[in-house]
N, CA, C and O atoms as CSV, one atom per row, in Angstrom:
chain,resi,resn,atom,element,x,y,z
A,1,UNK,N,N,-21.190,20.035,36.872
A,1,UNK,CA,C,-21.839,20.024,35.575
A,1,UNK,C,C,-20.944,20.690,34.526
A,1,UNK,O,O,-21.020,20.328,33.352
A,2,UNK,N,N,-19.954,21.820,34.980
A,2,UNK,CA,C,-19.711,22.515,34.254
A,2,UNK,C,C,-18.126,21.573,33.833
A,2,UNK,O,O,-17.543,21.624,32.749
A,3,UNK,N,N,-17.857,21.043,34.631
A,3,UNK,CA,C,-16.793,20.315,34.182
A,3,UNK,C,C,-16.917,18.873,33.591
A,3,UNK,O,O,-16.025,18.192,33.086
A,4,UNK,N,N,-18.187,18.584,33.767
A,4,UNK,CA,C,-18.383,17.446,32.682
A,4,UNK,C,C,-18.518,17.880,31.310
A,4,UNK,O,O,-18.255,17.126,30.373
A,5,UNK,N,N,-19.011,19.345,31.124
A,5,UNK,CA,C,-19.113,19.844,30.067
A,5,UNK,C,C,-17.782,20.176,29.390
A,5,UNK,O,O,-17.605,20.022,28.182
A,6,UNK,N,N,-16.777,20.680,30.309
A,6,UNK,CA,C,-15.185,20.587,29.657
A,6,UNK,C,C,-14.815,19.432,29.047
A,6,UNK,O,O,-14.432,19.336,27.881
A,7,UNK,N,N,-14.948,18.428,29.951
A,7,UNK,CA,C,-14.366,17.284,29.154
A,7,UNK,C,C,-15.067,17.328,27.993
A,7,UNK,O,O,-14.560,17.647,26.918
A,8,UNK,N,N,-16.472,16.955,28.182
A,8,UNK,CA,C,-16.778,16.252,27.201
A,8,UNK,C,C,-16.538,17.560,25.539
A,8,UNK,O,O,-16.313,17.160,24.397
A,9,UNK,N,N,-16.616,18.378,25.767
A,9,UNK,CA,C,-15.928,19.378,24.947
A,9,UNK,C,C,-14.460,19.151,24.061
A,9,UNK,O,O,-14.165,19.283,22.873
A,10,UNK,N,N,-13.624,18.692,25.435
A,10,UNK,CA,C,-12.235,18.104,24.887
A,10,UNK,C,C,-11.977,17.515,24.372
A,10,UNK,O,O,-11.125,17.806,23.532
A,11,UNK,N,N,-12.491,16.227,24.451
A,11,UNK,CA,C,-12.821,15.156,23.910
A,11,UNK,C,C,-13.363,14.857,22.705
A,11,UNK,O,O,-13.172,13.768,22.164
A,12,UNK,N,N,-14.305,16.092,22.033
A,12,UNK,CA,C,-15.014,16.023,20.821
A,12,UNK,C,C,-13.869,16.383,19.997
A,12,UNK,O,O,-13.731,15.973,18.844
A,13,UNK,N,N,-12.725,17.456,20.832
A,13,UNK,CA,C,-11.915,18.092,19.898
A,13,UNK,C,C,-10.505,17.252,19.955
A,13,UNK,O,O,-9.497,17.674,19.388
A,14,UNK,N,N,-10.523,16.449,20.437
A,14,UNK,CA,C,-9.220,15.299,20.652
A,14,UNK,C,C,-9.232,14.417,19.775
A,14,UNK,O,O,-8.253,14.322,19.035
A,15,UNK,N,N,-10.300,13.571,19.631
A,15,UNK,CA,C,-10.823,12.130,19.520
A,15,UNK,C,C,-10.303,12.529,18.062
A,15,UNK,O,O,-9.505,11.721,17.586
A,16,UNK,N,N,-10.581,13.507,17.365
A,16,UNK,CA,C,-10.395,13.345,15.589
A,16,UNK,C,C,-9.453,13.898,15.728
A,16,UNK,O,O,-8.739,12.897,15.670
A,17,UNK,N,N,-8.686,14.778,15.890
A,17,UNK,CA,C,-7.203,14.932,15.880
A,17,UNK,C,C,-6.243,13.542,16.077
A,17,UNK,O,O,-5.228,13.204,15.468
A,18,UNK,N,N,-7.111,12.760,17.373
A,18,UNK,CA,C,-5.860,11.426,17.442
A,18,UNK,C,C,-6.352,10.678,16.830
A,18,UNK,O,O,-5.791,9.612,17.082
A,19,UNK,N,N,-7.379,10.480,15.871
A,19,UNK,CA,C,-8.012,9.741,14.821
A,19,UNK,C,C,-7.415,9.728,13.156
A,19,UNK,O,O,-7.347,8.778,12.376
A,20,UNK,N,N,-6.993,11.278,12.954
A,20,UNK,CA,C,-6.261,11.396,12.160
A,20,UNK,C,C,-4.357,11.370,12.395
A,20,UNK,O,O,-3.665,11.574,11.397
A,21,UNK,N,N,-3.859,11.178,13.397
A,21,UNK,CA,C,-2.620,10.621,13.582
A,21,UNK,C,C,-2.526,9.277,13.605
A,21,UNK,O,O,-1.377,8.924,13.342
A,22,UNK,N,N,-3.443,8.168,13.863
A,22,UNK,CA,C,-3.229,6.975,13.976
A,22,UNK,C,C,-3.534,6.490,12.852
A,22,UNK,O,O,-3.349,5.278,12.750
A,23,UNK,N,N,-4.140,7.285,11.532
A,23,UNK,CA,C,-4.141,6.908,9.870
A,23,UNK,C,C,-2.869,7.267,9.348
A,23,UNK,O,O,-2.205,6.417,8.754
A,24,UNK,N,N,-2.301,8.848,9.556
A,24,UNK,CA,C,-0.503,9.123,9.356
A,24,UNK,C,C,0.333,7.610,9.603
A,24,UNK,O,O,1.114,7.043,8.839
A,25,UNK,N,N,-0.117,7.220,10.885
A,25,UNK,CA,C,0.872,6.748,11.249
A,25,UNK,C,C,0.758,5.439,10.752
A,25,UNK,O,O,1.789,4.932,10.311
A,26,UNK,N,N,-0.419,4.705,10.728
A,26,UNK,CA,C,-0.806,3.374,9.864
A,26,UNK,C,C,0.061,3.667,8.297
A,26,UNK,O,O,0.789,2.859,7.720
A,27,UNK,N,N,-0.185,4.661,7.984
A,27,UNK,CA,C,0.282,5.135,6.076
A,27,UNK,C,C,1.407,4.867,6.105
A,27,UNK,O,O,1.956,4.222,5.212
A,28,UNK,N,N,1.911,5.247,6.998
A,28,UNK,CA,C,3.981,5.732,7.061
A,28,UNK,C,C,4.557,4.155,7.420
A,28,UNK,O,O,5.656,3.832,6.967
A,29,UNK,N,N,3.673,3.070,8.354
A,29,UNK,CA,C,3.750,2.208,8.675
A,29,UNK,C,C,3.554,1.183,7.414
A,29,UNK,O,O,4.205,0.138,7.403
A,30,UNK,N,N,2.647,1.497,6.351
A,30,UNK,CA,C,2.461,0.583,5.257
A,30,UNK,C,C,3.370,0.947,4.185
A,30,UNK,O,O,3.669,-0.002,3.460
A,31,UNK,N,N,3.923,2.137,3.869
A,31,UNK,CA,C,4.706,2.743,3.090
A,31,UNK,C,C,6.261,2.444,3.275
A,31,UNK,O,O,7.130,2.608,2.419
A,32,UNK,N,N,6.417,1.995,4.508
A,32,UNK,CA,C,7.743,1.369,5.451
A,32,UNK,C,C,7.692,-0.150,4.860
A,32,UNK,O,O,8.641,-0.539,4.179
A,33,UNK,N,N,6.573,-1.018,5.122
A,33,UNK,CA,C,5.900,-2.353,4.905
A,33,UNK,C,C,6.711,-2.600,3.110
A,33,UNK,O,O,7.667,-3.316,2.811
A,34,UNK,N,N,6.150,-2.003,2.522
A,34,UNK,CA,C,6.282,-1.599,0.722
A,34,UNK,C,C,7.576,-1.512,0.343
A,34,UNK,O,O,8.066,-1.999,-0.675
A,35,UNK,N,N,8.333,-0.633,1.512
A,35,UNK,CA,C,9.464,-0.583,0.658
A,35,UNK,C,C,10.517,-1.684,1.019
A,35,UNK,O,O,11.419,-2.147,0.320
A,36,UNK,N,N,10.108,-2.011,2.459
A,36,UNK,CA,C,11.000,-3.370,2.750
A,36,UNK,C,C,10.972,-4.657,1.740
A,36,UNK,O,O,11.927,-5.139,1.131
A,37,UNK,N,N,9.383,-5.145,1.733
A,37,UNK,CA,C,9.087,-6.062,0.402
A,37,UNK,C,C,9.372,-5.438,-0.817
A,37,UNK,O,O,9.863,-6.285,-1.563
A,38,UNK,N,N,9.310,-4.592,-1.240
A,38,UNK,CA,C,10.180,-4.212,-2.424
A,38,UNK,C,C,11.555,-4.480,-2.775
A,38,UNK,O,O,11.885,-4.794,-3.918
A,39,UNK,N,N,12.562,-4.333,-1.575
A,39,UNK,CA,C,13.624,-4.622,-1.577
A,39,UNK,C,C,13.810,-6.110,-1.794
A,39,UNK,O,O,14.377,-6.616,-2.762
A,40,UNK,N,N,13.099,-6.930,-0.471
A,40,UNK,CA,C,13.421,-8.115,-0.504
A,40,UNK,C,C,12.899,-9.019,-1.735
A,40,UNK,O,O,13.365,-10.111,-2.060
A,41,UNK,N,N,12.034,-8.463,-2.234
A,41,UNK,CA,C,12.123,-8.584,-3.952
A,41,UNK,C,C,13.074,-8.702,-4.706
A,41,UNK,O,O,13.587,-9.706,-5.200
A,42,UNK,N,N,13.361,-7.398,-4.812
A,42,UNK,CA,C,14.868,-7.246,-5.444
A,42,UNK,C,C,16.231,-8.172,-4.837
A,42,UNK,O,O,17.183,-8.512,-5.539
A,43,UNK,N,N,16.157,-8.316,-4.153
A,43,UNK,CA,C,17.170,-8.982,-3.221
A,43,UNK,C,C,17.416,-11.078,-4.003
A,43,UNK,O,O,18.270,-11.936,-4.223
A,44,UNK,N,N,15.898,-10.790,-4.091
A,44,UNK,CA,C,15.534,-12.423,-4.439
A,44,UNK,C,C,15.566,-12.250,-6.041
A,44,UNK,O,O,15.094,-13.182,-6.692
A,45,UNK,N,N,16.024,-11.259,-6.655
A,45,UNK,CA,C,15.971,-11.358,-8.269
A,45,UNK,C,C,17.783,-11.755,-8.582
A,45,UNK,O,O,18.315,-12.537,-9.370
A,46,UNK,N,N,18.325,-10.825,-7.580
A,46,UNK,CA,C,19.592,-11.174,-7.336
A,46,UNK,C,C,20.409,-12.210,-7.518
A,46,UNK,O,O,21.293,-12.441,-8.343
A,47,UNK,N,N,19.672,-13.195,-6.001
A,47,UNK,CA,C,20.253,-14.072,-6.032
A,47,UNK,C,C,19.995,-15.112,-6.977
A,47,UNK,O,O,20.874,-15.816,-7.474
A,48,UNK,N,N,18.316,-15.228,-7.307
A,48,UNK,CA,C,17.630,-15.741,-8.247
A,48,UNK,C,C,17.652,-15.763,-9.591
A,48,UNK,O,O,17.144,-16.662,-10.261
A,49,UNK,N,N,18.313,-14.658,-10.100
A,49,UNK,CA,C,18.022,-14.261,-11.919
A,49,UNK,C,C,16.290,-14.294,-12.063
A,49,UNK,O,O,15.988,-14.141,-13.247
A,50,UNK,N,N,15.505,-14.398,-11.484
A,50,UNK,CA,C,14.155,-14.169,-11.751
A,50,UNK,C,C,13.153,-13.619,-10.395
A,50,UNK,O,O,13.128,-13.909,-9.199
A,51,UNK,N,N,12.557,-12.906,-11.058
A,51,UNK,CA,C,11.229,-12.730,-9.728
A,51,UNK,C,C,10.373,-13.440,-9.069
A,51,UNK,O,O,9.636,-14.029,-9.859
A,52,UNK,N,N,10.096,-13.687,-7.841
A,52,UNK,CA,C,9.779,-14.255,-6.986
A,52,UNK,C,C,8.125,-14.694,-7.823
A,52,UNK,O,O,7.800,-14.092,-8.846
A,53,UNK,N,N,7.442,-15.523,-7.362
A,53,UNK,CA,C,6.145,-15.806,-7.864
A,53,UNK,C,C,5.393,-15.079,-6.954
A,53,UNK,O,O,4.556,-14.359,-7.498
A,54,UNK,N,N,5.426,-15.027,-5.521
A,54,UNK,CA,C,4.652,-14.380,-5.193
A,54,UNK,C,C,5.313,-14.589,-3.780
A,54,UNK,O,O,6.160,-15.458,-3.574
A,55,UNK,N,N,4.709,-13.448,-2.538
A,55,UNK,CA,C,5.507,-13.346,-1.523
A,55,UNK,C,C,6.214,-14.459,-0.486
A,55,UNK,O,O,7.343,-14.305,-0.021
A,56,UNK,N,N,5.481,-15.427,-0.252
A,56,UNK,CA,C,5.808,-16.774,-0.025
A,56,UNK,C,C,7.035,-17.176,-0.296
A,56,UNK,O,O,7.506,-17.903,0.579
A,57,UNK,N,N,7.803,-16.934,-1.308
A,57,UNK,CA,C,8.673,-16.723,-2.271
A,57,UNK,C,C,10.290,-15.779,-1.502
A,57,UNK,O,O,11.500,-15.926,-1.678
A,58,UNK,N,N,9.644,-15.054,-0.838
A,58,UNK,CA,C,10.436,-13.993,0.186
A,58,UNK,C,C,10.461,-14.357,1.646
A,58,UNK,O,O,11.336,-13.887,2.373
A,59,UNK,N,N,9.543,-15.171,2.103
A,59,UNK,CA,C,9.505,-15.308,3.299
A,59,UNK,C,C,8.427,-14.309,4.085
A,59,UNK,O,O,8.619,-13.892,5.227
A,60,UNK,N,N,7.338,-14.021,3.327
A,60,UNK,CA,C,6.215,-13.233,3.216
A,60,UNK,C,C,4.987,-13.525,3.452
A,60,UNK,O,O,4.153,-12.637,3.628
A,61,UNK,N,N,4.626,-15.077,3.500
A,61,UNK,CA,C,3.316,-15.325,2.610
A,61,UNK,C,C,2.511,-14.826,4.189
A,61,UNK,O,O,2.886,-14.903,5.359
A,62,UNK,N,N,1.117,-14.243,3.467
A,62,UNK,CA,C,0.530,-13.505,4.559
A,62,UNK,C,C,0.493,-12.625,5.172
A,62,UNK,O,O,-0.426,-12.427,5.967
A,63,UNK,N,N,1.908,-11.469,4.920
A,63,UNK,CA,C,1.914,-10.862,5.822
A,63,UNK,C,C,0.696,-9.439,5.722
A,63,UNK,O,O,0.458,-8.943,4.621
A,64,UNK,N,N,0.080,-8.964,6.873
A,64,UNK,CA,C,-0.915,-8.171,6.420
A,64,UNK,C,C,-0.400,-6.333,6.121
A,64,UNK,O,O,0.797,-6.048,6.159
A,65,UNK,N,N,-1.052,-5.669,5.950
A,65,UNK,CA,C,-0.662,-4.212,6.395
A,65,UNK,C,C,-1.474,-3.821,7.587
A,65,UNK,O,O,-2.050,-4.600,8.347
A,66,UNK,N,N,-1.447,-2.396,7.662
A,66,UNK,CA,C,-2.118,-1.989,9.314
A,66,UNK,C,C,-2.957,-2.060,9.067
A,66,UNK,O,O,-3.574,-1.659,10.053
A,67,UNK,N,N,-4.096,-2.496,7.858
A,67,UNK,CA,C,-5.456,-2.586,8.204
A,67,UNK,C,C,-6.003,-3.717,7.986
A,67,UNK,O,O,-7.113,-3.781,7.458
A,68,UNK,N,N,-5.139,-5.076,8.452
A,68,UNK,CA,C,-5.307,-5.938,8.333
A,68,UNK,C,C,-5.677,-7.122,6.842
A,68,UNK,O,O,-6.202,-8.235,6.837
A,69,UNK,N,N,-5.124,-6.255,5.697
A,69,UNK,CA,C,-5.756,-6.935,4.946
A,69,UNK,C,C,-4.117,-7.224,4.023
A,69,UNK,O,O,-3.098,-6.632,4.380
A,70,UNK,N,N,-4.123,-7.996,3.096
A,70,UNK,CA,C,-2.835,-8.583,3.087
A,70,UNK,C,C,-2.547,-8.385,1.511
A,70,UNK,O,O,-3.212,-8.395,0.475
A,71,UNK,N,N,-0.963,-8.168,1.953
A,71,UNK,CA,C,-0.264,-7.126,0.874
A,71,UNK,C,C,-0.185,-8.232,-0.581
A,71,UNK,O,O,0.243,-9.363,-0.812
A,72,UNK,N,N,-0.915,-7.065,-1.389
A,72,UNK,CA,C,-0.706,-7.680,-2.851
A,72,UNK,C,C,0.455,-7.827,-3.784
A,72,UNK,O,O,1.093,-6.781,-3.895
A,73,UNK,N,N,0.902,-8.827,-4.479
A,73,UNK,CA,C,2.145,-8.832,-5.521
A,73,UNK,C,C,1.615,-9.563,-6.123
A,73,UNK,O,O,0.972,-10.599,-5.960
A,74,UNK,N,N,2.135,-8.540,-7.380
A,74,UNK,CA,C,2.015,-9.031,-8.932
A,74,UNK,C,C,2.744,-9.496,-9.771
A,74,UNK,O,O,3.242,-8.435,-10.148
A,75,UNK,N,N,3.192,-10.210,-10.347
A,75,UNK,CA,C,5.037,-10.654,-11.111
A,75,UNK,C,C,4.336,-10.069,-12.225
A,75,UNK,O,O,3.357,-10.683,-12.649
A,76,UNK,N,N,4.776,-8.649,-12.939
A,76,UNK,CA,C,4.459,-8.566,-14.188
A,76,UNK,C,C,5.342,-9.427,-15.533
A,76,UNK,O,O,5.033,-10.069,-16.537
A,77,UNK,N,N,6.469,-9.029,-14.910
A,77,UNK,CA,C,7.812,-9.877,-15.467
A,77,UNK,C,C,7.216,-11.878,-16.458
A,77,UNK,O,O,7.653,-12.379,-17.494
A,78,UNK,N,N,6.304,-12.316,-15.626
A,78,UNK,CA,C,5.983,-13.567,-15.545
A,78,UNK,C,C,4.878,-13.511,-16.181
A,78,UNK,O,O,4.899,-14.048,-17.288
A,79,UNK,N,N,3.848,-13.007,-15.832
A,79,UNK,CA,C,2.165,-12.985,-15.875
A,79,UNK,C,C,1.842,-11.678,-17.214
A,79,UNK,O,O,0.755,-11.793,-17.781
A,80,UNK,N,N,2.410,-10.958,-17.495
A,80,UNK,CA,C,2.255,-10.182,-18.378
A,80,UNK,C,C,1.732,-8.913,-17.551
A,80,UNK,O,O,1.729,-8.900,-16.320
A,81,UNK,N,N,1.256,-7.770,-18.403
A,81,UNK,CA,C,1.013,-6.710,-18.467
A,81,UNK,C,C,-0.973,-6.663,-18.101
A,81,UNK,O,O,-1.530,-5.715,-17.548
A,82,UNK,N,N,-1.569,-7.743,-18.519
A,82,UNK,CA,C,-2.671,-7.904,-18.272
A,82,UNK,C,C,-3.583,-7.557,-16.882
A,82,UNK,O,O,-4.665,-6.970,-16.911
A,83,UNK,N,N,-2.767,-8.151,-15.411
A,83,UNK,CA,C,-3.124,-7.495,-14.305
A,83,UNK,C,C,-3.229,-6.327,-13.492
A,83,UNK,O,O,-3.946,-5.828,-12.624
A,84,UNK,N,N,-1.817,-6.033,-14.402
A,84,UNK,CA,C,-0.895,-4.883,-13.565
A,84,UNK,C,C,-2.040,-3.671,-13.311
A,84,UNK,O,O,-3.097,-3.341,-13.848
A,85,UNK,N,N,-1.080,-3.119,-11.989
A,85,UNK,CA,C,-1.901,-1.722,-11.648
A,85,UNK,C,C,-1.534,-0.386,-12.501
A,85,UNK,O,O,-0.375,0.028,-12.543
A,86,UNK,N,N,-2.597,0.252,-13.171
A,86,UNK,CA,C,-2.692,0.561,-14.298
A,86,UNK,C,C,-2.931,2.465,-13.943
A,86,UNK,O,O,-3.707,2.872,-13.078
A,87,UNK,N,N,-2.190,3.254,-14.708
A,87,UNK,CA,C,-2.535,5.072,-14.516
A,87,UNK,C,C,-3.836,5.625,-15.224
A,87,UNK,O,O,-4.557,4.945,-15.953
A,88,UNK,N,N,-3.995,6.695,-14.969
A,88,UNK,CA,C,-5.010,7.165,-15.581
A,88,UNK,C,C,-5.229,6.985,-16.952
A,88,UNK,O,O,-6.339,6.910,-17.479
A,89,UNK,N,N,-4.405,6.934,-17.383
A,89,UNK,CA,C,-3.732,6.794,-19.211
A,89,UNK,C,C,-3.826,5.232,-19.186
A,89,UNK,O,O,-3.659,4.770,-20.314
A,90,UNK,N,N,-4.022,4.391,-18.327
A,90,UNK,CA,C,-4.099,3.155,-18.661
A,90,UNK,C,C,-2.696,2.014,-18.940
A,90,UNK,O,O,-2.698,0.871,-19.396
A,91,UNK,N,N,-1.510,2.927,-18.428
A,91,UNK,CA,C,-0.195,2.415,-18.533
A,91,UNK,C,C,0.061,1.938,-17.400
A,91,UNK,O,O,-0.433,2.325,-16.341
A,92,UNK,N,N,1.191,0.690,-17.607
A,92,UNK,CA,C,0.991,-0.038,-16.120
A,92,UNK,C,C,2.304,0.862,-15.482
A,92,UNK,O,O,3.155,1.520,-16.081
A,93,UNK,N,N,2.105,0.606,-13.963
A,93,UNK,CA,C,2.670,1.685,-13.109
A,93,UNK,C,C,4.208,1.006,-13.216
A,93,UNK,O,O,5.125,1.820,-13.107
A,94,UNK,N,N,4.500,-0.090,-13.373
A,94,UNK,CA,C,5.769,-1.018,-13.416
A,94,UNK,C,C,6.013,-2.049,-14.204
A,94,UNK,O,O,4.983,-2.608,-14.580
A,95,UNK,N,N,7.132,-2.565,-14.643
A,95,UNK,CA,C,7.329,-3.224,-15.537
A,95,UNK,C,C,7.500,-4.813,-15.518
A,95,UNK,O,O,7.218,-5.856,-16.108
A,96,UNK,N,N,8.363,-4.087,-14.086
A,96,UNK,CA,C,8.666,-5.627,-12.978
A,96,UNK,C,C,7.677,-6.171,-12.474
A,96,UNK,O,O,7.093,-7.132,-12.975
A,97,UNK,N,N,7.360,-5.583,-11.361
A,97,UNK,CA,C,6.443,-6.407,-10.651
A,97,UNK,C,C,5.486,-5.130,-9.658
A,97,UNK,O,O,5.969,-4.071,-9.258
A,98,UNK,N,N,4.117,-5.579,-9.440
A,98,UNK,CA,C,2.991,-4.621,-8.596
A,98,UNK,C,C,3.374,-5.395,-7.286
A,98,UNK,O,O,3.743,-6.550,-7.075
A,99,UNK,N,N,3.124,-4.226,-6.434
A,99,UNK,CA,C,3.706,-4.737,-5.148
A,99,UNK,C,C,2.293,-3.360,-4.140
A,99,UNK,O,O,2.537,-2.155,-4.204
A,100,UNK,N,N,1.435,-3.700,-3.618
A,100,UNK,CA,C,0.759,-2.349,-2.801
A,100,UNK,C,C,-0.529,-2.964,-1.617
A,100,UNK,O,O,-0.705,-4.134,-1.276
A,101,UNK,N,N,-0.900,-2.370,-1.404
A,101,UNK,CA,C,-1.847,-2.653,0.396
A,101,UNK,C,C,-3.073,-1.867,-0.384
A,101,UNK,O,O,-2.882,-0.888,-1.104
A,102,UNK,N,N,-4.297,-2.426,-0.134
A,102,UNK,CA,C,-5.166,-1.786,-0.300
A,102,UNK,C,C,-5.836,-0.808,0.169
A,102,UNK,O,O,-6.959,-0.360,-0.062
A,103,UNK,N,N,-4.883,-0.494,0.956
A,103,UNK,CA,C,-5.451,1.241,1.905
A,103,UNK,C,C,-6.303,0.941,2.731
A,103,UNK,O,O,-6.792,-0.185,2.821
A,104,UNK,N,N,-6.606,1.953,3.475
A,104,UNK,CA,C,-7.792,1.636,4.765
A,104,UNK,C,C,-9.136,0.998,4.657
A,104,UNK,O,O,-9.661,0.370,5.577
A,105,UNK,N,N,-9.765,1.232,3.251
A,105,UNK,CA,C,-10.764,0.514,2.858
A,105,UNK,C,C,-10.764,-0.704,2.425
A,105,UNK,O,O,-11.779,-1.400,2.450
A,106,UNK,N,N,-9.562,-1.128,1.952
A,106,UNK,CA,C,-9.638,-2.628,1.610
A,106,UNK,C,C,-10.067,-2.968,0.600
A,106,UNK,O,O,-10.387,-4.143,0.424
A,107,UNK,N,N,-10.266,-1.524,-0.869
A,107,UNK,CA,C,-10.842,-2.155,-1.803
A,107,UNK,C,C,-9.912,-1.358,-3.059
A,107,UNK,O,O,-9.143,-0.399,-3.002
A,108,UNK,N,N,-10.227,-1.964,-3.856
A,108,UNK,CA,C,-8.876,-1.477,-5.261
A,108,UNK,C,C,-9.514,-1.377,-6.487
A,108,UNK,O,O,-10.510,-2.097,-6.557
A,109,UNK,N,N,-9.360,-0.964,-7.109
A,109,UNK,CA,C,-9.330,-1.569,-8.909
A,109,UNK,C,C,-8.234,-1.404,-10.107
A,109,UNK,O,O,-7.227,-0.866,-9.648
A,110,UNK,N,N,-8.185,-1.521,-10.659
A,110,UNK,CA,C,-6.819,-1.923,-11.211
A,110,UNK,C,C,-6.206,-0.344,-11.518
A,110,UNK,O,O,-5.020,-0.095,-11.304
A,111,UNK,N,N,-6.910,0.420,-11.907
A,111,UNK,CA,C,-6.590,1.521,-12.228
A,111,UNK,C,C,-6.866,2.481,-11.046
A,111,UNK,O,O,-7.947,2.757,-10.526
A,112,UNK,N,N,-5.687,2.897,-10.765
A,112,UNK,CA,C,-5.655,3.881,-9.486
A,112,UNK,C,C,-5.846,5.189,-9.283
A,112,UNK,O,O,-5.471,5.770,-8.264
A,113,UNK,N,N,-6.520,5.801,-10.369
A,113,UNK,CA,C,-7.664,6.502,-10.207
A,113,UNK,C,C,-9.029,7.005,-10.097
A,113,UNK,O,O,-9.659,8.058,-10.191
A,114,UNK,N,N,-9.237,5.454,-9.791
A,114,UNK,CA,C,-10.938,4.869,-9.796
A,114,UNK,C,C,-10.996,5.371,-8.119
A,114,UNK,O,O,-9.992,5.524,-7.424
A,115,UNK,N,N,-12.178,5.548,-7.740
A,115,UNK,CA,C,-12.255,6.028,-6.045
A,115,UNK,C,C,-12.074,4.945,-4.894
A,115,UNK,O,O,-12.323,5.131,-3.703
A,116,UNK,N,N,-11.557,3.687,-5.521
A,116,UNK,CA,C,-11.508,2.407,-4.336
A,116,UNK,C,C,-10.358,2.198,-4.367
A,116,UNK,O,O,-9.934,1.180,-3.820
A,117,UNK,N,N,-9.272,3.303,-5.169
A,117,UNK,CA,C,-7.839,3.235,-5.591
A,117,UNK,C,C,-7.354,3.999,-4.757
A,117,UNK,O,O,-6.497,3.763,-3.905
A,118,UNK,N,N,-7.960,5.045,-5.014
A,118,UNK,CA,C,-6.905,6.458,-4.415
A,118,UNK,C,C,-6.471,6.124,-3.223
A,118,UNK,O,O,-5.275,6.413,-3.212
A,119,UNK,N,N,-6.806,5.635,-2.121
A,119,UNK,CA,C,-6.213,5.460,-0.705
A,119,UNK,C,C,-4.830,3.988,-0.922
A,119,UNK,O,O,-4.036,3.538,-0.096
A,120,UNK,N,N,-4.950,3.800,-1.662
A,120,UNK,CA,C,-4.029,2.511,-2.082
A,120,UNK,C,C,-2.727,2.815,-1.658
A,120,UNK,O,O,-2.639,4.043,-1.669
A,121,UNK,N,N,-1.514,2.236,-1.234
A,121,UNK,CA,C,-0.070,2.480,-0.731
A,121,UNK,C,C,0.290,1.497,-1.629
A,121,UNK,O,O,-0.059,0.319,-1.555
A,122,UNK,N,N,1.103,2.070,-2.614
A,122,UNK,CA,C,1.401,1.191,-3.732
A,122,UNK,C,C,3.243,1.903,-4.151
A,122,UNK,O,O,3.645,3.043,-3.914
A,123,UNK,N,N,4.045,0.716,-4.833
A,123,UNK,CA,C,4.933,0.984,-5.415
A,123,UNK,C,C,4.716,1.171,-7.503
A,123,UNK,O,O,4.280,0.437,-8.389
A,124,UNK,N,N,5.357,2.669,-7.441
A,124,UNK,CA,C,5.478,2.748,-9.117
A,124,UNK,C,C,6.487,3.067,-9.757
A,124,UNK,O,O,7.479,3.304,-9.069
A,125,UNK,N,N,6.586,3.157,-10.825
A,125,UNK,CA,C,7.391,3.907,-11.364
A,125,UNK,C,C,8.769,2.901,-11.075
A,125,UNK,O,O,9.889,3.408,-11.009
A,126,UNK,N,N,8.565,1.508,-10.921
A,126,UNK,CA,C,9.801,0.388,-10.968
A,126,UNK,C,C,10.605,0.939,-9.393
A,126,UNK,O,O,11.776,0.632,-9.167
A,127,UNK,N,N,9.813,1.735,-8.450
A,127,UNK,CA,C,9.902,1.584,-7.185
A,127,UNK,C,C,10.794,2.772,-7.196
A,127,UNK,O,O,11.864,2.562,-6.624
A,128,UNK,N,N,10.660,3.838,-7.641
A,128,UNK,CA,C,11.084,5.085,-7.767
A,128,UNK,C,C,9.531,5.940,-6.944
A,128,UNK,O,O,9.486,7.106,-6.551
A,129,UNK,N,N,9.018,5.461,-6.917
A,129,UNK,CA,C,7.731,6.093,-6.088
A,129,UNK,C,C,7.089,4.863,-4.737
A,129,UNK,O,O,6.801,3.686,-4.953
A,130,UNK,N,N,7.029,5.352,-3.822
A,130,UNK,CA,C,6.409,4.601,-3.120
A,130,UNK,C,C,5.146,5.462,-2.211
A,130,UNK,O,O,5.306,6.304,-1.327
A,131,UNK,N,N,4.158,5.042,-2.651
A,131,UNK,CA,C,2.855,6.021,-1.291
A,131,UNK,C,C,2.154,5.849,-1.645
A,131,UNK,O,O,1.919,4.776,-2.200
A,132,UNK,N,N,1.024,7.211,-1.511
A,132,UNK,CA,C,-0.392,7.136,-1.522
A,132,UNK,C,C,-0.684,6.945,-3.122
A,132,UNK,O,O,0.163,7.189,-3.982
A,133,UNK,N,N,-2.201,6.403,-3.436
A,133,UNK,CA,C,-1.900,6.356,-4.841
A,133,UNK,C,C,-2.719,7.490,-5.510
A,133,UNK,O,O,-2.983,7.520,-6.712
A,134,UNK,N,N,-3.208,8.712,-4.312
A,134,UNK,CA,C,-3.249,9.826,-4.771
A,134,UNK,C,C,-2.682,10.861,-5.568
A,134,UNK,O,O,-3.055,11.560,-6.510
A,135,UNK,N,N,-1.010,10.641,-4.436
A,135,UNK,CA,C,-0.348,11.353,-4.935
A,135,UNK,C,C,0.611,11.054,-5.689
A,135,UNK,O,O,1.696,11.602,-5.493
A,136,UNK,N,N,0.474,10.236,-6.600
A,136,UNK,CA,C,1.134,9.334,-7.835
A,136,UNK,C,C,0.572,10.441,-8.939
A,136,UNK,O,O,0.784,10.278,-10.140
């Protein structure tokens, strides 16, 4: 009895410790995701003289992040300033192009300090920032 009671003790104190490493590690994994398509962005402006329309464009189309839901791009360059992902101040985060994963929840709004934002893994600052869109 007394050792079913250990485990199950251990276990209460495990389960969220390895609950919160397998979100680290999803983050670091989407933040990796971001900066590769970021590049290969850039890569395709290169050879291109213009920005890609959308990931398809890279050899992308579809691809998801770790929480299964599939990475957003924006051509600001093309489409204007109208979509873009936007700061507290209401300035868009890039000039070029929005490139980010909707975080573990799967939900966004344009401005990334709204509460369906903050978990967002997003590129700003023309890809001088890449992460959480907390800590933007």
């Amino acid at each position: 009895m007394i050792g079913t009671l250990l485990v199950g003790v251990l276990l209460a104190v495990a389960l969220p410790s390895f609950s919160r490493y397998r979100d680290r590690v999803r983050t670091q994994h989407c933040i990796q995701d971001v900066t590769v398509l970021s590049g290969l962005v850039q890569m395709y402006v290169v050879a291109n003289g213009t920005y890609p329309d959308s990931l398809a464009d890279i050899g992308n189309a579809g691809k998801t992040d770790p929480w299964g839901n599939a990475y957003v791009y924006y051509n600001i360059d093309a489409n204007g300033k109208g979509h873009a992902r936007k700061d507290h101040a209401l300035n868009p985060l890039n000039t070029d192009f929005d490139l980010y994963s909707m975080g573990p929840d799967g939900k966004t709004k344009p401005q990334i300090t709204q509460q369906d934002s903050v978990d967002d893994i997003l590129r700003a600052s023309n890809g001088q920032f890449i992460g959480i869109a907390a800590a933007f």
